[in-house]
C-alpha positions as YAML, in Angstrom:
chain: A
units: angstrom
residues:
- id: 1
  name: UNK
  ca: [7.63, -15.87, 2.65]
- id: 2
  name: UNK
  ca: [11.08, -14.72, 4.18]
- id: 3
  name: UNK
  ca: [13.41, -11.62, 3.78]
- id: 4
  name: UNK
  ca: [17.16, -10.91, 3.01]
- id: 5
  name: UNK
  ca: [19.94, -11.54, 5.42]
- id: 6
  name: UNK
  ca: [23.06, -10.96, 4.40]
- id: 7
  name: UNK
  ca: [22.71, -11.22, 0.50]
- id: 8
  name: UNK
  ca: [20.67, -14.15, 0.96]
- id: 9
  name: UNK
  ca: [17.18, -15.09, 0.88]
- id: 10
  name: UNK
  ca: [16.10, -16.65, 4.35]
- id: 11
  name: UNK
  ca: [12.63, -18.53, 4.46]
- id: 12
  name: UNK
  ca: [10.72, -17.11, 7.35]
- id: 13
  name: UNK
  ca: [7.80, -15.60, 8.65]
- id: 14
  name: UNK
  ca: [7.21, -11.42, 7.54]
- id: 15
  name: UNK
  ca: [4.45, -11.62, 10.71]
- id: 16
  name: UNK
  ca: [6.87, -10.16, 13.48]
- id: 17
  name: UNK
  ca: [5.31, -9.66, 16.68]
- id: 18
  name: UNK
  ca: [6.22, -8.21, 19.95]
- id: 19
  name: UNK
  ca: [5.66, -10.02, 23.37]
- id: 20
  name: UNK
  ca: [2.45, -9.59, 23.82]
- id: 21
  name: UNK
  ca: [1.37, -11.38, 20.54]
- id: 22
  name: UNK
  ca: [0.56, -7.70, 18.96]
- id: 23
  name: UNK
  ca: [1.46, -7.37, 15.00]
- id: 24
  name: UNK
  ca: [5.04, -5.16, 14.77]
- id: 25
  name: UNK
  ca: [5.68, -3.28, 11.35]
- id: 26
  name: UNK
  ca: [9.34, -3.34, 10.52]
- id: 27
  name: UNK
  ca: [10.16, 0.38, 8.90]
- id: 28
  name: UNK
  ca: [11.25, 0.85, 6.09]
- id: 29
  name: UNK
  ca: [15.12, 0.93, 4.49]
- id: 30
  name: UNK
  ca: [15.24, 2.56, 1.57]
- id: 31
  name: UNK
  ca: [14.53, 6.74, 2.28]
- id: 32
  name: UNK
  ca: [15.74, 8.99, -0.30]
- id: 33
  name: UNK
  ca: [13.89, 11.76, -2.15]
- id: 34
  name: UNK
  ca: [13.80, 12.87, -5.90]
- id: 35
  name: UNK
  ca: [15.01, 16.89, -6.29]
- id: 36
  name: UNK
  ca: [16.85, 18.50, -8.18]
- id: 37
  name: UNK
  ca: [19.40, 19.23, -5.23]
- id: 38
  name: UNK
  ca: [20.23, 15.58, -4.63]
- id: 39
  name: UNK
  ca: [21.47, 12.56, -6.28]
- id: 40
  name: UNK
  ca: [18.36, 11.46, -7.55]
- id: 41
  name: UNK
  ca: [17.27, 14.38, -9.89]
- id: 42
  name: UNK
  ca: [13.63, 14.49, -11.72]
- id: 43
  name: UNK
  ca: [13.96, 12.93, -14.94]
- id: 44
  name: UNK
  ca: [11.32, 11.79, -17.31]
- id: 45
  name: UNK
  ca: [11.68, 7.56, -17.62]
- id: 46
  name: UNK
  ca: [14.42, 7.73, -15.74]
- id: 47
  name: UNK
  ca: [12.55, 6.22, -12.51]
- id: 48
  name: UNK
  ca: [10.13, 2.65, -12.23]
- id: 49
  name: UNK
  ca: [7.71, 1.05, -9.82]
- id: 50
  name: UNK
  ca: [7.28, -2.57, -8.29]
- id: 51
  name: UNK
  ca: [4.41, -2.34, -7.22]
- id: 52
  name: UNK
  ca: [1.41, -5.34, -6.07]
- id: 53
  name: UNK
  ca: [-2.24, -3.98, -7.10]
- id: 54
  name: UNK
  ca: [-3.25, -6.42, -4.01]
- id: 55
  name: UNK
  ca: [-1.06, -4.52, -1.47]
- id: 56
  name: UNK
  ca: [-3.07, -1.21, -0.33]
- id: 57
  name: UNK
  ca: [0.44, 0.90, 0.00]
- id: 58
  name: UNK
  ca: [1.31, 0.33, -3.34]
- id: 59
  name: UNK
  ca: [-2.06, 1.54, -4.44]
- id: 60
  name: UNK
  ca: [-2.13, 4.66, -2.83]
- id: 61
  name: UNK
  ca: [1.12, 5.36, -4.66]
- id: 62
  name: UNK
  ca: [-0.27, 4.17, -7.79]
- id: 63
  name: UNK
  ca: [-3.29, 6.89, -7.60]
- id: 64
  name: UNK
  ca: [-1.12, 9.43, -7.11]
- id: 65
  name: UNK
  ca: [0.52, 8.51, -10.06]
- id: 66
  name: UNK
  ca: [-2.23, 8.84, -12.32]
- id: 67
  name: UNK
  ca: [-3.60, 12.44, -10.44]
- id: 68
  name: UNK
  ca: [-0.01, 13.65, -11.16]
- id: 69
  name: UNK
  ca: [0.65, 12.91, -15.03]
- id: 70
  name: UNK
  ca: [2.87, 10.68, -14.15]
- id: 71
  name: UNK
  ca: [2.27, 7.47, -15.90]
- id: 72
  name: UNK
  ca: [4.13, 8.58, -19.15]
- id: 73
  name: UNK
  ca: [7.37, 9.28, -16.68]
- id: 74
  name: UNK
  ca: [7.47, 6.70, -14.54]
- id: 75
  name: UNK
  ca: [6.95, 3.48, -15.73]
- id: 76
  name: UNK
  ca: [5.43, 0.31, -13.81]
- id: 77
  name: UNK
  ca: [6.01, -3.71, -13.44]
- id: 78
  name: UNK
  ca: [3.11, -5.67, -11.35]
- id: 79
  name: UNK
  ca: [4.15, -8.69, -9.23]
- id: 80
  name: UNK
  ca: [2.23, -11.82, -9.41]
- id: 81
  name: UNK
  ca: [-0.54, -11.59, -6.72]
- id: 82
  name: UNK
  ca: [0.40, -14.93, -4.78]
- id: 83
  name: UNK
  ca: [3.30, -13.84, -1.76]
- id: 84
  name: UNK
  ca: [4.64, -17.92, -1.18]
- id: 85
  name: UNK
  ca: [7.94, -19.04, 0.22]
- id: 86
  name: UNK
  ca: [10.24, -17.09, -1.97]
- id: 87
  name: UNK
  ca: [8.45, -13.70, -1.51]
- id: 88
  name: UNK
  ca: [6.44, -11.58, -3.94]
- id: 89
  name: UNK
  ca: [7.07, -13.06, -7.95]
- id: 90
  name: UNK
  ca: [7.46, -11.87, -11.25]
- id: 91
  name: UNK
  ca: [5.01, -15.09, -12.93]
- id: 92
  name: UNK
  ca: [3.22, -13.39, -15.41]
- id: 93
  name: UNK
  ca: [0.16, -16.38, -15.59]
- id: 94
  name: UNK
  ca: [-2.24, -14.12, -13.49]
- id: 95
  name: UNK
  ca: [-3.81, -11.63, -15.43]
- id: 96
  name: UNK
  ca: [-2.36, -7.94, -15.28]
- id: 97
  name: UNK
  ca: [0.97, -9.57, -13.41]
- id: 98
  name: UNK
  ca: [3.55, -8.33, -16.19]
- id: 99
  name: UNK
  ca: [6.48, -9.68, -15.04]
- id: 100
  name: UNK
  ca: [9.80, -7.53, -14.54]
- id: 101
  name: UNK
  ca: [10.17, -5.48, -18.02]
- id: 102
  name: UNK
  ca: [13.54, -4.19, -16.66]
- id: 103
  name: UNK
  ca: [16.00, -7.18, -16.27]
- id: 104
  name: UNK
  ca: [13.71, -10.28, -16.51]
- id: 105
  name: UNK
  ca: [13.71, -11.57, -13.19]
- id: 106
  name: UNK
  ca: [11.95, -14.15, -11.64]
- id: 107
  name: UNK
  ca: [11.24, -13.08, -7.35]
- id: 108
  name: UNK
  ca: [11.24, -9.40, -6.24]
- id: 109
  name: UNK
  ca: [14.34, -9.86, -3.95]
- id: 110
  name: UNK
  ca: [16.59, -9.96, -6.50]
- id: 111
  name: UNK
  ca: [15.77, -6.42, -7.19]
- id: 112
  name: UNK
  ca: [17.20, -5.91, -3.76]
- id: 113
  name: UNK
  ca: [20.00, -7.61, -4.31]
- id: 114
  name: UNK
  ca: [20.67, -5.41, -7.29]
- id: 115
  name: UNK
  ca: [21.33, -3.07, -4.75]
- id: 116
  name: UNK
  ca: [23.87, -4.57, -2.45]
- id: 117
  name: UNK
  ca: [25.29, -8.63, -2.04]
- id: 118
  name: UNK
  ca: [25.08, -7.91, 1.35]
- id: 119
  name: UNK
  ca: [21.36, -6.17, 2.20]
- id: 120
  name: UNK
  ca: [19.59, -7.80, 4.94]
- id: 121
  name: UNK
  ca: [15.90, -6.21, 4.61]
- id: 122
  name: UNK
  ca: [12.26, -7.06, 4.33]
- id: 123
  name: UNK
  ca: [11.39, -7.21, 0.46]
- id: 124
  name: UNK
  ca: [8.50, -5.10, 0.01]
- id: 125
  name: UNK
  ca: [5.98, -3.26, -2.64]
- id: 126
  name: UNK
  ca: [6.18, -0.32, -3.62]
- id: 127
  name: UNK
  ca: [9.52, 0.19, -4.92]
- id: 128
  name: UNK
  ca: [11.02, 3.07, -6.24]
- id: 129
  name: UNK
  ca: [13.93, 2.34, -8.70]
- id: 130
  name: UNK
  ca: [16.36, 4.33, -10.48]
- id: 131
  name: UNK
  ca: [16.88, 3.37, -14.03]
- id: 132
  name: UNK
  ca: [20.40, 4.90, -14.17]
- id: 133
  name: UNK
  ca: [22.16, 3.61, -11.18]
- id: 134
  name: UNK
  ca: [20.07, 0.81, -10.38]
- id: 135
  name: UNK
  ca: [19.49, 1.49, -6.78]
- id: 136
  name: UNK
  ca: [16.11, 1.48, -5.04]
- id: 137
  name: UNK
  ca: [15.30, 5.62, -4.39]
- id: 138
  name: UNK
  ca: [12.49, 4.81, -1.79]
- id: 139
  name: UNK
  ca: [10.40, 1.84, -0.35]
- id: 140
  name: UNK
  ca: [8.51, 4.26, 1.82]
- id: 141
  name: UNK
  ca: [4.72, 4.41, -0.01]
- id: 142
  name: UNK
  ca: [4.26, 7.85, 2.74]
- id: 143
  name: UNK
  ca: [7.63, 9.43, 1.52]
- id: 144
  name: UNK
  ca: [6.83, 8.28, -2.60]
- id: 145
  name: UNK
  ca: [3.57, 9.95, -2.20]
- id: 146
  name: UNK
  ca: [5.18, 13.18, -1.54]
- id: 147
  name: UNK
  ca: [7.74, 12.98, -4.33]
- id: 148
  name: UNK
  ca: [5.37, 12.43, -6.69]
- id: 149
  name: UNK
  ca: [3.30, 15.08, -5.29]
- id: 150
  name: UNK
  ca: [5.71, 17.79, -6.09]
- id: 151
  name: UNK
  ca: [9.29, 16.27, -7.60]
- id: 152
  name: UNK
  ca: [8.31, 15.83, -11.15]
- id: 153
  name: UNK
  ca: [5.88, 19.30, -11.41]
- id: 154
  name: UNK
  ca: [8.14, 20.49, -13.66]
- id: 155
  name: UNK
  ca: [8.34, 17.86, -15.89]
- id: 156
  name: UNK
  ca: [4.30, 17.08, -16.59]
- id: 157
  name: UNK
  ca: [3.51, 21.16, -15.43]
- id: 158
  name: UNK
  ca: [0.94, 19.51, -13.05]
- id: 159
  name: UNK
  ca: [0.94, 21.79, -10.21]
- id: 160
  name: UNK
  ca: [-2.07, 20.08, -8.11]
- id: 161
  name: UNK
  ca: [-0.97, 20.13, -4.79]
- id: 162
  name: UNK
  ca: [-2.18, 17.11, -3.03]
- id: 163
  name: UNK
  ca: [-0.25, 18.05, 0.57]
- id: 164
  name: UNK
  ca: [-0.54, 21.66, 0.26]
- id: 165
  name: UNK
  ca: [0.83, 24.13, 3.38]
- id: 166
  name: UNK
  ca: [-1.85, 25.31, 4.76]
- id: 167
  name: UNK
  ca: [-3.23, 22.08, 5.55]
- id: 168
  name: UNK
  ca: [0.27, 20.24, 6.09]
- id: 169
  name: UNK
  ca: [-0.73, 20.09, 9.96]
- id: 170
  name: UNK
  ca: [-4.09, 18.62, 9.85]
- id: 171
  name: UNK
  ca: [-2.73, 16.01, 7.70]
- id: 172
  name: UNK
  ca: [-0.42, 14.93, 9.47]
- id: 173
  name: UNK
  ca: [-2.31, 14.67, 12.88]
- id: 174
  name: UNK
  ca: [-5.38, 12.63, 10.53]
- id: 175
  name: UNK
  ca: [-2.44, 10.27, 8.92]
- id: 176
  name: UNK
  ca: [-1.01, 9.29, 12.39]
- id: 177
  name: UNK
  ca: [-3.95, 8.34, 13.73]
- id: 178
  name: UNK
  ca: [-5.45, 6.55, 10.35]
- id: 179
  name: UNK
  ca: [-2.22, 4.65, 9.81]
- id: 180
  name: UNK
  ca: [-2.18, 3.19, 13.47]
- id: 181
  name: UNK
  ca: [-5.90, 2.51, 14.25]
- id: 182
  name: UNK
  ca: [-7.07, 1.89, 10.26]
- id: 183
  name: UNK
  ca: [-4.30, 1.46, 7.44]
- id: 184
  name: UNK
  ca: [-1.97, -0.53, 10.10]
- id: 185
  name: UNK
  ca: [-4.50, -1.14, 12.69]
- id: 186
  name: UNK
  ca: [-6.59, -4.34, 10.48]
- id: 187
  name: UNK
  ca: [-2.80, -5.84, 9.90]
- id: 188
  name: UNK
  ca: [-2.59, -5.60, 13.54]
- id: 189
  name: UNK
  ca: [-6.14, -7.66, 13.69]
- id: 190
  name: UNK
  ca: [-5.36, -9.75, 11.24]
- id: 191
  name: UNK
  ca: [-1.46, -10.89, 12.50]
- id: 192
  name: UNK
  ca: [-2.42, -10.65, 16.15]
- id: 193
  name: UNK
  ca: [-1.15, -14.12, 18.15]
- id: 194
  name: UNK
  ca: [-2.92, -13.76, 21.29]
- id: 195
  name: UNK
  ca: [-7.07, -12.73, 21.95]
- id: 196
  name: UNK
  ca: [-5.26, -9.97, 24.10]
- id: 197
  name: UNK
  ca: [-3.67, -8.15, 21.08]
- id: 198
  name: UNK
  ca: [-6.54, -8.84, 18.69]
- id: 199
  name: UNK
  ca: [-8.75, -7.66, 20.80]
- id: 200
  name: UNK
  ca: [-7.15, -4.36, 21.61]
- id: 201
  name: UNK
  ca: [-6.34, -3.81, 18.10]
- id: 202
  name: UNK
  ca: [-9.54, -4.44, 16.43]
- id: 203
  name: UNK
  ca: [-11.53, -2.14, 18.73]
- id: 204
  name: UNK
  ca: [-8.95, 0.25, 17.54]
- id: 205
  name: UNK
  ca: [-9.74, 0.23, 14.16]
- id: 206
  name: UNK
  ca: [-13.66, 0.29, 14.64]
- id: 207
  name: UNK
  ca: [-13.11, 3.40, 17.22]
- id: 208
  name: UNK
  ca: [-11.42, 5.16, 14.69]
- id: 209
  name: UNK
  ca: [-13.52, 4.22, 11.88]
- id: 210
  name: UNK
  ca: [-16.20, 5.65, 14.13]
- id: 211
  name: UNK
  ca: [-14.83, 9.28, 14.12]
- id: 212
  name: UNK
  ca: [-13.68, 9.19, 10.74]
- id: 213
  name: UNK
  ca: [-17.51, 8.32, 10.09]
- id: 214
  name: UNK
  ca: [-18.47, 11.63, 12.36]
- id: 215
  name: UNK
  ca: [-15.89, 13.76, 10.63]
- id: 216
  name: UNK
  ca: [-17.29, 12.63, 7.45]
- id: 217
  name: UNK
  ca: [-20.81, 14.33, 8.35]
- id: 218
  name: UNK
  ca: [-21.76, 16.45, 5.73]
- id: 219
  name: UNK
  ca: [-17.90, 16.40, 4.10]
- id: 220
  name: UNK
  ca: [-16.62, 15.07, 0.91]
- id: 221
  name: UNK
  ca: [-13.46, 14.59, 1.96]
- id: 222
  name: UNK
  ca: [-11.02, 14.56, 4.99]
- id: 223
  name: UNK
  ca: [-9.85, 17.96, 5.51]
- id: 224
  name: UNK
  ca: [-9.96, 21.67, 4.02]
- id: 225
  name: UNK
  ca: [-13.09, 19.65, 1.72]
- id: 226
  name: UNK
  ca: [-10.78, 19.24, -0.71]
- id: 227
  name: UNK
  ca: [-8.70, 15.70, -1.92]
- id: 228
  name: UNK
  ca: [-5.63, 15.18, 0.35]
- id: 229
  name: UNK
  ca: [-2.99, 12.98, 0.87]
- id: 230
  name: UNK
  ca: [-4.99, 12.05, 3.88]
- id: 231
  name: UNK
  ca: [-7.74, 10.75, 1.33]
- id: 232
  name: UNK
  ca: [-5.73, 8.44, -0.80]
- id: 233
  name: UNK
  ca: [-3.89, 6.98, 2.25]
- id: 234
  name: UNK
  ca: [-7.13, 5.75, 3.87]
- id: 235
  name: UNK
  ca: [-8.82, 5.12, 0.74]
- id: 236
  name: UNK
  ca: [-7.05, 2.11, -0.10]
- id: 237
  name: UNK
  ca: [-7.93, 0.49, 2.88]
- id: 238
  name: UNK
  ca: [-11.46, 1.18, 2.62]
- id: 239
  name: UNK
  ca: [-11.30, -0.22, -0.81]
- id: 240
  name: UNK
  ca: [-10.05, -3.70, 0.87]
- id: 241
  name: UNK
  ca: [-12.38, -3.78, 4.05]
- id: 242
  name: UNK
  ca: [-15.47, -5.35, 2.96]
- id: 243
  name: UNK
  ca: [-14.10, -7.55, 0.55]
- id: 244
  name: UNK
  ca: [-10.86, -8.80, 2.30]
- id: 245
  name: UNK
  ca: [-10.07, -7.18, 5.90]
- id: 246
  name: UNK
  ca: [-13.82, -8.16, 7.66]
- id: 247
  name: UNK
  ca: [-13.14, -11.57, 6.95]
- id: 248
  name: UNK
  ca: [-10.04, -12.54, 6.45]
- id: 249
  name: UNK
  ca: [-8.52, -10.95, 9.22]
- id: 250
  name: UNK
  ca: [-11.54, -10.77, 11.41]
- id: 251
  name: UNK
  ca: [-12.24, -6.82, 11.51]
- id: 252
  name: UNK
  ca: [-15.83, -8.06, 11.55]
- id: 253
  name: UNK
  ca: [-17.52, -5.76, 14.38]
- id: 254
  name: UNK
  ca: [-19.47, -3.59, 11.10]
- id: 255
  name: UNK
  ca: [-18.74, -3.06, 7.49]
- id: 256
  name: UNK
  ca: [-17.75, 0.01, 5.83]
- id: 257
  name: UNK
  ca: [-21.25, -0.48, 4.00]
- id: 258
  name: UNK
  ca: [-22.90, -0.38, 7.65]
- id: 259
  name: UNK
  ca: [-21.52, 3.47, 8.22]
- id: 260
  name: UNK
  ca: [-23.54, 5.53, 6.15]
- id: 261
  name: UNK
  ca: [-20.82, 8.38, 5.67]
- id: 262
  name: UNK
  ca: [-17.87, 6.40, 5.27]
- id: 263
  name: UNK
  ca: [-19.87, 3.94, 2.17]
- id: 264
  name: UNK
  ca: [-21.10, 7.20, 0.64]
- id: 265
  name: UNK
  ca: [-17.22, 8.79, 0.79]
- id: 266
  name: UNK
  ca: [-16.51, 5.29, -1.26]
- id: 267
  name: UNK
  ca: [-18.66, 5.05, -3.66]
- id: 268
  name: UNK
  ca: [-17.95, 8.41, -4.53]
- id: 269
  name: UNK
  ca: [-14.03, 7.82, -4.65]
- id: 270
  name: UNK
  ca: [-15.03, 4.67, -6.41]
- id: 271
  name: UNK
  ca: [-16.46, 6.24, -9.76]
- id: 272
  name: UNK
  ca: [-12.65, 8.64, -10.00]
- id: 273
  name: UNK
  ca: [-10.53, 7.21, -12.75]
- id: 274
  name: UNK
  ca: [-7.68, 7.43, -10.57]
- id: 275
  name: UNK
  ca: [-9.22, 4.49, -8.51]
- id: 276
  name: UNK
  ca: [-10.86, 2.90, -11.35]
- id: 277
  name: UNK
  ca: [-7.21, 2.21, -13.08]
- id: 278
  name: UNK
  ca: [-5.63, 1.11, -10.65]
- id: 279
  name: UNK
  ca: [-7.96, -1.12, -8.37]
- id: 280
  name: UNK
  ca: [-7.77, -4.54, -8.99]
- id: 281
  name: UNK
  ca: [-10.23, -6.92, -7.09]
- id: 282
  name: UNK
  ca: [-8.72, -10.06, -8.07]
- id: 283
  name: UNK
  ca: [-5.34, -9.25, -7.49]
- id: 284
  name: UNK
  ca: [-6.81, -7.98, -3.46]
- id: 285
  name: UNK
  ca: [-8.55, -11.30, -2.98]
- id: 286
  name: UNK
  ca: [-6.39, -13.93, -4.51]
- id: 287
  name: UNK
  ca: [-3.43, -12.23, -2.79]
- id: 288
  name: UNK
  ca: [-4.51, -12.21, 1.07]
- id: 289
  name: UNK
  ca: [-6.87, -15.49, 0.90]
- id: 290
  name: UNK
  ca: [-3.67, -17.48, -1.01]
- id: 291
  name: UNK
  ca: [-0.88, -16.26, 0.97]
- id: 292
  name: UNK
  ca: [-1.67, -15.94, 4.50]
- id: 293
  name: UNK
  ca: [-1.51, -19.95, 4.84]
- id: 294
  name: UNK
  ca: [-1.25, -19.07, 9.00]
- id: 295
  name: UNK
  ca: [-4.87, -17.76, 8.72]
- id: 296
  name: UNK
  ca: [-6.18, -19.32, 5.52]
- id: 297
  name: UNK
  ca: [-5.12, -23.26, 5.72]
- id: 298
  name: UNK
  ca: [-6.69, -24.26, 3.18]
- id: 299
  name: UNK
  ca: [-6.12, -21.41, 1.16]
- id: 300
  name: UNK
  ca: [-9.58, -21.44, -0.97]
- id: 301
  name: UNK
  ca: [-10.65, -18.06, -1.80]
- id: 302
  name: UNK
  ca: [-14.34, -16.93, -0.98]
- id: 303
  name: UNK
  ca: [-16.89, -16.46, -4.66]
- id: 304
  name: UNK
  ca: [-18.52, -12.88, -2.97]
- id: 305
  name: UNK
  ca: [-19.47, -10.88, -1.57]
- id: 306
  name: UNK
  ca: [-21.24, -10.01, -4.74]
- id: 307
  name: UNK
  ca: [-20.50, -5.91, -5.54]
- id: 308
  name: UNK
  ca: [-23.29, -4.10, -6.45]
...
């Protein structure tokens, strides 16, 4: 694992952590959107993904991909599930990993560096490239979301509105508190360095989980009991909990099969095409068991839970 300084790939740690030990998400770099009043204008095949089907923010931007129309437009490469010293990989000998279709190369960062010989940055999924001037548009899975939301309507004449006005506010209060406590809040579990800052943060994430569960009473879905944004963002977690985020990085006070809301919201999110394309079990396991070598020593990789 490591990052860019300066050009060049630096072997380090990606868990940064403030002083108390707590897990610190580094934002990120790359922030521009796809209109027809900028730079970046909608084009069909004219943008591409990186994207890791273990990572849960590259998923959420994959699903919106497929409920927008999208996948003839925008076309997709899948990293190699193992994350080891030189960062996420283009190996193709894990089923599903495809490699980079674009310019055949062989670690992730070097699509950065297509960018600038002088980036210094964390290299991250999802990626939002630009065919034409090979630049990265956006590494920001909340901002790509959006743009596919509404940027490319014209192009595939879907209009469903996924983030629509009347319910912009409520969104955005539920996504704050989701990404924190939930989303961000079992990385926070998982990376934490002292029993302070796992402590705090795990309670966090089972608090919230609790109200999500009560808001969940008698609802299908987050808010206006319709599909949001707000859906698909904590979906993907939810997706990962049982399997991955209850062991591995010790979010272990309940499952999401314990709260009888929250497992019947799944299993009902579970059976949409939109999830069943692009949810990838093996990728989720191998990646977090195999790469975390901090939490996982020995790196083996649990058989179950079995998934009924």
């Amino acid at each position: 694992m490591g990052q860019l300084l300066n050009g060049q790939w630096t072997k380090s740690s990606v868990i940064t952590s403030d002083k108390s030990g707590a897990f610190v998400r580094k934002e990120s770099q790359f922030r521009n959107w796809i209109s027809k009043e900028q730079n970046f204008r909608p084009e069909s095949n004219r943008y591409h993904l990186y994207v890791s089907y273990a990572c849960p923010w590259a998923h959420r931007v994959l699903i919106m991909r497929e409920l927008k129309d999208l996948k003839e437009h925008i076309s997709v490469d899948v990293v190699h599930p193992d994350m080891m010293e030189n960062g996420w990989s283009f190996n193709s000998d894990f089923e599903n990993a495809n490699g980079d279709t674009l310019y055949n190369k062989k670690y992730l960062y070097e699509i950065y560096q297509l960018c600038s010989d002088r980036i210094s940055t964390k290299v991250t999924v999802p990626i939002l490239w630009d065919k034409k001037t090979k630049q990265i548009v956006n590494n920001e899975s909340s901002e790509i979301l959006r743009i596919f939301n509404s940027s490319f309507n014209d192009i595939t004449n879907n209009y469903n509105d996924f983030y629509p006005a009347n319910l912009q506010d409520d969104i955005n209060k539920i996504n704050h508190e989701v990404y924190i406590n939930i989303n961000n809040g079992v990385y926070k579990t998982g990376f934490a360095k002292t029993q302070s800052a796992y402590d705090e943060a795990v309670k966090s994430v089972f608090n919230t989980l609790d109200k999500v569960e009560e808001k969940l009473n008698g609802n299908n879905y987050l808010i206006g009991n319709q599909l949001t944004e707000a859906d698909i963002r904590l979906v993907t977690t939810l997706l990962r909990f049982d399997n991955v985020y209850h062991y591995h990085f010790k979010c272990n006070l309940k499952k999401i099969s314990d709260y009888k809301n929250l497992s019947r919201y799944l299993e009902k999110f579970k059976k949409l095409n939109c999830i069943k394309r692009t949810t990838f079990n093996d990728h989720i396991k191998r990646h977090y068991f195999f790469s975390h070598e901090s939490i996982n020593p020995t790196r083996i990789i649990p058989i179950g839970p079995i998934i009924l």
